[in-house]
C-alpha positions in Angstrom: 18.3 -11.5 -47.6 18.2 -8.3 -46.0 14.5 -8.0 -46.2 13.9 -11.7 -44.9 15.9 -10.9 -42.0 14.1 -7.2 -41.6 10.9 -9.5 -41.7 12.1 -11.9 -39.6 12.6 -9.1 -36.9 9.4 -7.4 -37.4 8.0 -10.9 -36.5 10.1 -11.4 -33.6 9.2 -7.2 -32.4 6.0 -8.1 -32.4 6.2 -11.4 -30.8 8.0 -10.7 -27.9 6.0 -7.7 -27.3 2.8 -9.6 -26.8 4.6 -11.9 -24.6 5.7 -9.0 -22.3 2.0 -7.3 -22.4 0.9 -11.2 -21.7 3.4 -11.7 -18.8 2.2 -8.1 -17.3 -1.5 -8.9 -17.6 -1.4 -12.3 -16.5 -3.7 -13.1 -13.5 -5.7 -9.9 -13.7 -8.9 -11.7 -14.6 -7.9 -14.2 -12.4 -10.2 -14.6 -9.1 -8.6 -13.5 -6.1 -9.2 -15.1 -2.9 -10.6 -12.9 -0.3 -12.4 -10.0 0.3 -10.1 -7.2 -0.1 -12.0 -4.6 1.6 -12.4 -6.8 5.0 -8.9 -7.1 4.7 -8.1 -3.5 4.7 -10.2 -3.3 8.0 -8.3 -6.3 9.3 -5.3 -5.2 8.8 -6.4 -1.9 10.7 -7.4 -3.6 14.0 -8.2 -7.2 13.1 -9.3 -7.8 17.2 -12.4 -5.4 16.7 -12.9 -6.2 12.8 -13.5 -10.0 14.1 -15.0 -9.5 17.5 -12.3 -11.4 18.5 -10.9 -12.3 21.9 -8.0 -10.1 23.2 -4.6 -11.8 22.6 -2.7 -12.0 26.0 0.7 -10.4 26.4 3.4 -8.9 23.7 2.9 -10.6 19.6 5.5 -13.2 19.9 7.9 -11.2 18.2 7.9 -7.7 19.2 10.7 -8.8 21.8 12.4 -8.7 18.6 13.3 -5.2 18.8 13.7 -3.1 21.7 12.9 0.5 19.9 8.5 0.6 20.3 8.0 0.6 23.8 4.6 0.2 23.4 3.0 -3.2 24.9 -0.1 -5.4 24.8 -3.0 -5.6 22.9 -1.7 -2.8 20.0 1.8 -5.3 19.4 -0.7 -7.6 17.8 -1.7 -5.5 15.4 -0.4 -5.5 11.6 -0.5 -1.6 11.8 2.0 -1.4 14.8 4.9 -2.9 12.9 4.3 -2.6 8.7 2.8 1.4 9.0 -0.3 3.1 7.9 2.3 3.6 4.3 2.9 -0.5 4.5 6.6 0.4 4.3 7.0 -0.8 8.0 10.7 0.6 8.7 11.0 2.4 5.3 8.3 4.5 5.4 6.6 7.1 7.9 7.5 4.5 11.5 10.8 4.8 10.5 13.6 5.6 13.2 12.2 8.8 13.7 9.0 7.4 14.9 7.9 6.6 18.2 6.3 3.8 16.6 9.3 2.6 15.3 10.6 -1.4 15.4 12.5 -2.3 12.1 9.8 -4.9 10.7 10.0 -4.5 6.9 7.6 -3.5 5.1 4.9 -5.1 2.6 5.4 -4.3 -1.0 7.2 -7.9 -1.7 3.4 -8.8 -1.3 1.8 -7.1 -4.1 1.2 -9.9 -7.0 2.7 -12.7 -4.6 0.9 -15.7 -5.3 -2.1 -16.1 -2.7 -0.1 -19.3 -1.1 2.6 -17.5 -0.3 1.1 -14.6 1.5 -0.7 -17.3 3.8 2.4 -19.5 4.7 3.6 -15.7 6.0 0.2 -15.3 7.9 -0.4 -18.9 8.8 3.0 -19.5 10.3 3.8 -21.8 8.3 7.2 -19.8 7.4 7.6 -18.3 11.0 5.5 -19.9 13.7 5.8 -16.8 15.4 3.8 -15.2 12.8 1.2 -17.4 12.9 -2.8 -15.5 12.8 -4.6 -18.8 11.8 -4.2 -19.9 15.5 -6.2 -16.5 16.4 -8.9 -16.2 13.5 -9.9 -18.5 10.7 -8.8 -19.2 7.3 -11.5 -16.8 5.6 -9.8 -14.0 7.7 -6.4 -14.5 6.3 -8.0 -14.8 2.6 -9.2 -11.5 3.0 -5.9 -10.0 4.6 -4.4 -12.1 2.2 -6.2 -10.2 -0.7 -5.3 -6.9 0.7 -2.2 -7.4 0.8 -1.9 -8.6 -2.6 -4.3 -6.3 -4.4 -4.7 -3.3 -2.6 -1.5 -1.7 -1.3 -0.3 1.4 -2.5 2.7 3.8 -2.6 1.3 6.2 -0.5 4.2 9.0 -1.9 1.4 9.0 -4.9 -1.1 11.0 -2.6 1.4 12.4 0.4 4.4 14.0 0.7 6.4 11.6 2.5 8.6 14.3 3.9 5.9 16.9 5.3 3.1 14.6 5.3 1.3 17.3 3.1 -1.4 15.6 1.0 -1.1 16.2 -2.8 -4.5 16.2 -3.5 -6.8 19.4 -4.7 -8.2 20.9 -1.9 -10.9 22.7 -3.5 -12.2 19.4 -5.3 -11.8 18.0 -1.7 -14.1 20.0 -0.3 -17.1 19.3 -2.8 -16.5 16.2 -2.0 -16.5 16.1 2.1 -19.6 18.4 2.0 -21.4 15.7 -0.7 -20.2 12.3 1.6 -18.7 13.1 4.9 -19.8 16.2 6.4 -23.0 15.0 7.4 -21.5 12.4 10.3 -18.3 15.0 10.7 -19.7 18.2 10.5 -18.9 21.3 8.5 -15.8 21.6 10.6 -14.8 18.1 11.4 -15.7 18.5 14.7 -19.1 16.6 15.6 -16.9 13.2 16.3 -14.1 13.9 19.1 -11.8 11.1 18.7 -9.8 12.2 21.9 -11.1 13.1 25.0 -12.6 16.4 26.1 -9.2 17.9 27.6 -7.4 16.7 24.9 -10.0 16.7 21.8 -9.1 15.3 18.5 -11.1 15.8 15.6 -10.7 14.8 11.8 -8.7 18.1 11.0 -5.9 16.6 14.0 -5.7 13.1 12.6 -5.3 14.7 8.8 -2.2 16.6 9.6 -0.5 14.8 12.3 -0.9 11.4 10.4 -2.1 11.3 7.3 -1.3 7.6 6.0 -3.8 6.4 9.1 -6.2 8.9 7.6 -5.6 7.8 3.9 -6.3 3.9 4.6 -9.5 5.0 6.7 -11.0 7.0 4.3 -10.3 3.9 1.6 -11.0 1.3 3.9 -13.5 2.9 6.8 -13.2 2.0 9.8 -13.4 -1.6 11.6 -15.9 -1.5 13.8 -19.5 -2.5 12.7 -20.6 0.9 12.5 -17.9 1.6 10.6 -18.1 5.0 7.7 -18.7 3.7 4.2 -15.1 3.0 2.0 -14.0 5.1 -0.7 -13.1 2.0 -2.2 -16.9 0.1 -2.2 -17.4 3.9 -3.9 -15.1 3.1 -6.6 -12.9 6.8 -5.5 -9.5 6.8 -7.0 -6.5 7.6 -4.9 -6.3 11.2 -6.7 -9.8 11.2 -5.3 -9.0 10.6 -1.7 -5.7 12.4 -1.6 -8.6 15.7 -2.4 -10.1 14.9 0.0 -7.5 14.4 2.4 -5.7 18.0 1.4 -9.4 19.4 2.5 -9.0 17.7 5.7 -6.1 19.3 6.6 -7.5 22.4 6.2 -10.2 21.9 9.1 -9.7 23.6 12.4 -7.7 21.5 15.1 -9.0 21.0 18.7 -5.4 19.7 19.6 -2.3 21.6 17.6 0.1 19.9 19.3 -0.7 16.6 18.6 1.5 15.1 16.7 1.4 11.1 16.5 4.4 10.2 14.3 5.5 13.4 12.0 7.0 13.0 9.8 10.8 13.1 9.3 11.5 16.6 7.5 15.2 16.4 7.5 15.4 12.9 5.9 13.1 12.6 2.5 12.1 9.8 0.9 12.9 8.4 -2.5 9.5 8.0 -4.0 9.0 4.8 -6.0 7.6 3.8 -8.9 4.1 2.1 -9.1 4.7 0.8 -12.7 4.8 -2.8 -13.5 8.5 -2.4 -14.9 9.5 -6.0 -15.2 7.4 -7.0 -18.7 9.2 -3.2 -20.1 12.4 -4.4 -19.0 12.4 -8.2 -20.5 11.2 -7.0 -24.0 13.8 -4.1 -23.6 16.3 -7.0 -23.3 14.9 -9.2 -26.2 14.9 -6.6 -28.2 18.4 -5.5 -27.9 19.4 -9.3 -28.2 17.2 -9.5 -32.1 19.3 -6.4 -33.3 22.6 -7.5 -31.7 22.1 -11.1 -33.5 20.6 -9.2 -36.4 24.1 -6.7 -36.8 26.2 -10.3 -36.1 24.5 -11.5 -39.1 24.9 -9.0 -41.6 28.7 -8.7 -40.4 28.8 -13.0 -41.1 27.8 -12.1 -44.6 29.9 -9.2 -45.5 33.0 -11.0 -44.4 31.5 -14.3 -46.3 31.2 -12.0 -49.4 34.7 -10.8 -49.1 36.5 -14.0 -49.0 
């Protein structure tokens, strides 16, 4: 008896094992909708990504919170209100932040089924929300894809409490002199991104916000003469976060600037990237095999002893 029932649990082990590895890989060779890279770019200024027109006014819902007193064009885009980290609120535009407004951020989008994340941008869940009205449905596939395939916890590759990258700075270096020095310079100082009182060059960005720098270097830039991605390179994120910690070491044409800092008296729990959900249901099945296994060994003794 004992040994059909220690068989009987192997079986059911193993069973519920490949259902959780099953559960956890389901979709991956699934196609995705989308171009993920154009979404990253979209989601960065989607106005100069699509050449398109110039929205009119505030978003429809940024009189939604009265903190960002920003206005215009930059309220339409997905940047100003979910953060260079996608945490929106949560993460580096928190209340501390002059770019601050209390929109959630995205992570409920990573895995969402590809119909859900466009009744979110299509307005079909808040007509408020609603992009389709502004660019066209192969627009919001590729956001859409983003959004389900590419965001990261950015607490991976930056310290979320001194914006610090955690990268290697010496491996970062190799790789700016092998694929960026030659439109930045040695010193990250041939393209001024400010003005020429106020210059800003790639060592400012780096420090003062490093998510915006992070998604750039994955993503490149939206215009068409745009840098090339680290992501059409195939760089991991350990890759980019080298990079970035090399960045940061480049002189500053601007040390005070200082976009959004980040908040050094209020850290951040760091989450976990794992898929956790397959673990926890064959965590669960397997307790519930030995609990019914122990009731049925106790069944027997006390059968036995009457």
């Amino acid at each position: 008896m004992k040994r059909a029932l220690g068989l009987t649990f192997l079986a059911l082990l193993v069973g519920l094992i490949l259902l959780a590895a099953q559960r956890s890989l389901a979709g991956v060779g699934a196609e995705v909708p989308g171009n993920a890279l154009n979404g990253g770019r979209i989601y960065d200024n989607w106005i100069i990504a699509l050449d398109s027109p110039i929205p009119q006014g505030d978003h429809p819902l940024w009189d939604n919170q009265d903190f960002n007193q920003r206005s215009g064009v930059i309220t339409w885009r997905c940047v100003e209100c979910h953060g260079w980290d996608y945490k929106g609120a949560d993460g580096a535009y928190g209340s501390y932040s002059t770019h601050y407004t209390g929109f959630t951020g995205l992570e409920d989008m990573v895995g969402a089924s590809h119909e859900r994340v466009i009744a979110w941008l299509d307005g079909s869940i808040d007509p408020n929300h609603n992009f389709l009205a502004l660019t066209n449905s192969t627009a919001l596939d590729d956001l859409a894809a983003f959004l389900r395939t590419r965001l990261v916890n950015t607490d991976l590759m930056i310290n979320p409490t001194t914006g610090a990258s955690l990268g290697n700075r010496l491996d970062g270096e190799e790789l700016y002199f092998g694929s960026c020095a030659a439109c930045h310079g040695d010193t990250g100082k041939e393209i001024n991104f400010g003005t020429n009182p106020a210059p800003l060059y790639l060592g400012d960005l780096a420090v003062a916000d490093p998510w915006q720098t992070v998604h750039k270097i994955r993503f490149g830039t939206p215009n068409p003469t745009r840098m090339p991605a680290s992501e059409e390179l195939n760089w991991s994120l350990s890759v980019v976060a080298d990079v970035l910690a090399y960045l940061q070491t480049l002189p500053r044409g601007n040390p005070d600037y200082d976009l959004l800092s980040a908040n050094r008296s209020q850290p951040v729990e760091v989450e976990s990237q794992a898929q956790m959900e397959p673990i926890v249901w064959a965590s669960l099945a397997i307790l519930a095999v030995i609990a019914i296994n122990v009731g049925w060994d106790v069944y027997n003794q006390r059968r036995t002893k009457r």
